[in-house]
SEMAR-292548 format. One record per residue (C-alpha): y, x, z; residue in one letter. Coordinates in nm, 3 decimals. Example, Ala and Ser with C-alpha at 12.3 -4.5 7.8 and 13.67 -1.06 7.14 Angstrom:
% SEMAR-292548
    north     east       up  dotor
   -0.450    1.230    0.780      A
   -0.106    1.367    0.714      S
END
This chain:
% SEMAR-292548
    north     east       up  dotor
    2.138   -3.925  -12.605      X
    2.063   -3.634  -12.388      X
    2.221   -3.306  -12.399      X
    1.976   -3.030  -12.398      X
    1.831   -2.856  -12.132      X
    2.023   -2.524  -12.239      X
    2.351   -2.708  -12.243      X
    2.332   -2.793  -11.909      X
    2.255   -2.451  -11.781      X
    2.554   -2.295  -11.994      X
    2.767   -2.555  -11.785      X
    2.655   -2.454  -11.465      X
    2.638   -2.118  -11.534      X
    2.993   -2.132  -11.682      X
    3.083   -2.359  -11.357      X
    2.938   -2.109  -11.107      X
    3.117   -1.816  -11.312      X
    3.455   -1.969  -11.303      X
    3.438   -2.167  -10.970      X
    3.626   -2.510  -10.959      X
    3.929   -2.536  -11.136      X
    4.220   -2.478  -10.947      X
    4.408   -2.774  -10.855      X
    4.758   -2.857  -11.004      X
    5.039   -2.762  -10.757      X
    5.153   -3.138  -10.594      X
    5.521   -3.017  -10.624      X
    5.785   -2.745  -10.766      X
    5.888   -2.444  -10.562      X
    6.247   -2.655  -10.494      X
    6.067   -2.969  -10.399      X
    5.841   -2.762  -10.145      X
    6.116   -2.612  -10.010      X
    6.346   -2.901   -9.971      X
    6.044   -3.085   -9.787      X
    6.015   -2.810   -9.513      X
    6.455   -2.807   -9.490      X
    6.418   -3.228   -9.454      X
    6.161   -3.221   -9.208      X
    6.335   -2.929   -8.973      X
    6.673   -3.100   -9.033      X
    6.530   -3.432   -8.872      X
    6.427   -3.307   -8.591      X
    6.740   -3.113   -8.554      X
    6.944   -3.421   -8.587      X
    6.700   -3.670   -8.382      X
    6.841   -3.762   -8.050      X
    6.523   -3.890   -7.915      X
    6.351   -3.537   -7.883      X
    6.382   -3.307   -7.607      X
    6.494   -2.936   -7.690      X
    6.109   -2.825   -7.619      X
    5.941   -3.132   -7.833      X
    6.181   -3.000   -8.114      X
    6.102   -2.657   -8.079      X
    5.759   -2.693   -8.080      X
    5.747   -2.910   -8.394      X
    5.970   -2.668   -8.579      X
    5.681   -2.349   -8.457      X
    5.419   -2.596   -8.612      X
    5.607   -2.660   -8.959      X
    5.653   -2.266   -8.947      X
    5.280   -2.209   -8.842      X
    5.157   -2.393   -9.163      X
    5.409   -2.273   -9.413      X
    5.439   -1.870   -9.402      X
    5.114   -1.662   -9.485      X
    5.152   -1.476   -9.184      X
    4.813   -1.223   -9.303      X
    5.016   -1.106   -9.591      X
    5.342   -1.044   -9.391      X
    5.140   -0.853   -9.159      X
    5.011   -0.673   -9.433      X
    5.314   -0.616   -9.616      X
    5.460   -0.565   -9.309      X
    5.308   -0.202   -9.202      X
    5.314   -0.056   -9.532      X
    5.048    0.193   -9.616      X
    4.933    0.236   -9.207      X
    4.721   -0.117   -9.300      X
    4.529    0.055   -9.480      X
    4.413    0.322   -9.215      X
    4.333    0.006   -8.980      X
    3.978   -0.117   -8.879      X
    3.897   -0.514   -8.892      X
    3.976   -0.579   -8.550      X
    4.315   -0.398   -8.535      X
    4.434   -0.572   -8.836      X
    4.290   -0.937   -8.709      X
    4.499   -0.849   -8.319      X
    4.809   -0.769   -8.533      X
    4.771   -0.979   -8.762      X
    4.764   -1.263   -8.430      X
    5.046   -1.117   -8.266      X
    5.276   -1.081   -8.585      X
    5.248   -1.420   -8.676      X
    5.295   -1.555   -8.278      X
    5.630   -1.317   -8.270      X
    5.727   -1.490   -8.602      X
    5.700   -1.819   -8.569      X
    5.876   -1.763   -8.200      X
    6.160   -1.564   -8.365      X
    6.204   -1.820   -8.688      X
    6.216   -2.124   -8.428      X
    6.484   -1.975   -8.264      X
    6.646   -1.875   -8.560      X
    6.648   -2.258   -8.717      X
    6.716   -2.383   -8.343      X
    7.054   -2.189   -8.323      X
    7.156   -2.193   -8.707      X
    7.073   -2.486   -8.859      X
    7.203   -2.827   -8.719      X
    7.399   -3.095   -8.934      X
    7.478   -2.850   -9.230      X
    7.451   -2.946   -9.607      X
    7.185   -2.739   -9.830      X
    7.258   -2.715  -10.176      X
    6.952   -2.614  -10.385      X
    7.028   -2.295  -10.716      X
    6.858   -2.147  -10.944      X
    6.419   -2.165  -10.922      X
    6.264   -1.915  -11.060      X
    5.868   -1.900  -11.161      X
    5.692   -1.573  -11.208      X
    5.292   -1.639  -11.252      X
    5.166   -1.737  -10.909      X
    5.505   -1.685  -10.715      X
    5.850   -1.824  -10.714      X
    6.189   -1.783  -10.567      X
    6.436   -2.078  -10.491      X
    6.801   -1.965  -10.413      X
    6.982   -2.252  -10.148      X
    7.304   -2.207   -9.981      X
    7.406   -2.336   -9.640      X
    7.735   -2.506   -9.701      X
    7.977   -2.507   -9.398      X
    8.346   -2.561   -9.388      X
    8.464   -2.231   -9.420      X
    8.150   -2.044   -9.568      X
    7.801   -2.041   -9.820      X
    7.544   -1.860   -9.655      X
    7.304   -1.787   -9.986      X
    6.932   -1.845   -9.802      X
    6.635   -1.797  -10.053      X
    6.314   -1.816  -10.002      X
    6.035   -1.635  -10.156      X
    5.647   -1.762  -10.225      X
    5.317   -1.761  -10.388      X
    5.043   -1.995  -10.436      X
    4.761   -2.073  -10.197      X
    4.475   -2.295  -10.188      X
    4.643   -2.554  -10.070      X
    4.979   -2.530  -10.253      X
    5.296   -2.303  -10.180      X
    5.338   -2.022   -9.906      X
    5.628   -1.882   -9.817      X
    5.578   -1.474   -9.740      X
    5.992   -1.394   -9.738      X
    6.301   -1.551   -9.610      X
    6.613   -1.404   -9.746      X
    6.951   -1.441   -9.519      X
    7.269   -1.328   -9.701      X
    7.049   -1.112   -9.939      X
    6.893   -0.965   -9.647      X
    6.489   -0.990   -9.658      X
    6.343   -1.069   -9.312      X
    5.986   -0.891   -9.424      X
    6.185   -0.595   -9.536      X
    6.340   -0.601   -9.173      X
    6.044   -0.598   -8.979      X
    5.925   -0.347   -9.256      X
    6.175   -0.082   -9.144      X
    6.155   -0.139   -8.790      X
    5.766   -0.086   -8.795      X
    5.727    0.193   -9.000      X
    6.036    0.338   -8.729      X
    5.821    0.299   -8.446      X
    5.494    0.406   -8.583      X
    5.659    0.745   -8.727      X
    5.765    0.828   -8.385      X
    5.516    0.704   -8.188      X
    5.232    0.501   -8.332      X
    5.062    0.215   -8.467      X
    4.877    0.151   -8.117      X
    5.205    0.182   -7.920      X
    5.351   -0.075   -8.198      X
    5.098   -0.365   -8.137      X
    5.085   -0.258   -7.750      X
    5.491   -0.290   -7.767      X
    5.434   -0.663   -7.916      X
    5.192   -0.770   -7.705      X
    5.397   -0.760   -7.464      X
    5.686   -0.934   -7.622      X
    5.438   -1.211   -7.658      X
    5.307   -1.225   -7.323      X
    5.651   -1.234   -7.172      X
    5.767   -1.529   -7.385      X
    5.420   -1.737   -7.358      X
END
């Protein structure tokens, strides 16, 4: 039997109200983040790759896994606000080139053959926080690593080194420069840095 003409245009209507429904996450925070720590511990540990093959595969696994717009964002503070479209798309570029640069070296230099060992996961509506630990002879370094959801699963937006927030870093240091100088000499200053190490 056929459902009524009015039935079908509450469905649509519902169904253009709502939009899709949003797709079940593939995997927990811990899983997500243990997949990105396996696949940058590979290539660490694979012979066959030269040191610039491995650093550019660790800057693409970065490049798909931090919501670089949001850092940026969070990043500046209240000046984002005061920015135009095409100031916040430029810094928005250069923040996330200068990240994924910095963060390569960062897992180049720091992590090689060590063991991870995954804490406590914590879920708080669309974001979650996984503690690890990098276990070394002598020393834990706590690591944990902070994210929301996205279309097409989980983001990260923080790293956390020793209880030290890399977005609250940058945070500082920004909002440094642009009290004594400006937000135009900031992005001019990082330009720069990106020029010289492209």
């Amino acid at each position: 039997m056929k459902k009524p003409l009015w039935i079908w245009i509450i469905s649509l209507t519902l169904v253009a109200f709502l939009g899709p429904p949003r797709p079940a996450l593939a995997q927990t925070p811990t899983g997500y983040v243990r997949g990105i720590l396996d696949q940058v511990m590979g290539l660490q540990n694979d012979p066959a790759l030269s040191t610039q093959a491995r650093s550019q595969a660790i800057h693409q696994i970065i490049a798909r896994n931090f919501d670089f717009a949001l850092m940026a964002k969070d990043s500046l503070g209240p000046t984002d606000e005061r920015l135009n479209g095409g100031q916040r798309q430029e810094f928005t570029r250069t923040f996330g080139y200068l990240f994924q640069d910095s963060y390569t070296r960062l897992v180049l230099n720091f992590l090689k053959k060590e063991n991870i060992q995954y804490g406590r996961e914590l879920l708080e509506g669309d974001k979650a926080r996984v503690d690890t630990a990098i276990v070394r002879t002598n020393e834990n370094i706590p690591v944990t690593y902070l994210m929301h959801t996205a279309p097409q699963g989980w983001v990260l937006y923080d790293v956390m080194v020793d209880g030290v927030s890399i977005l609250q870093n940058y945070k500082t240091q920004f909002a440094q420069v642009i009290r004594t100088n400006s937000f135009e000499f900031l992005l001019s200053k990082m330009q720069e840095q990106r020029r010289a190490i492209q």
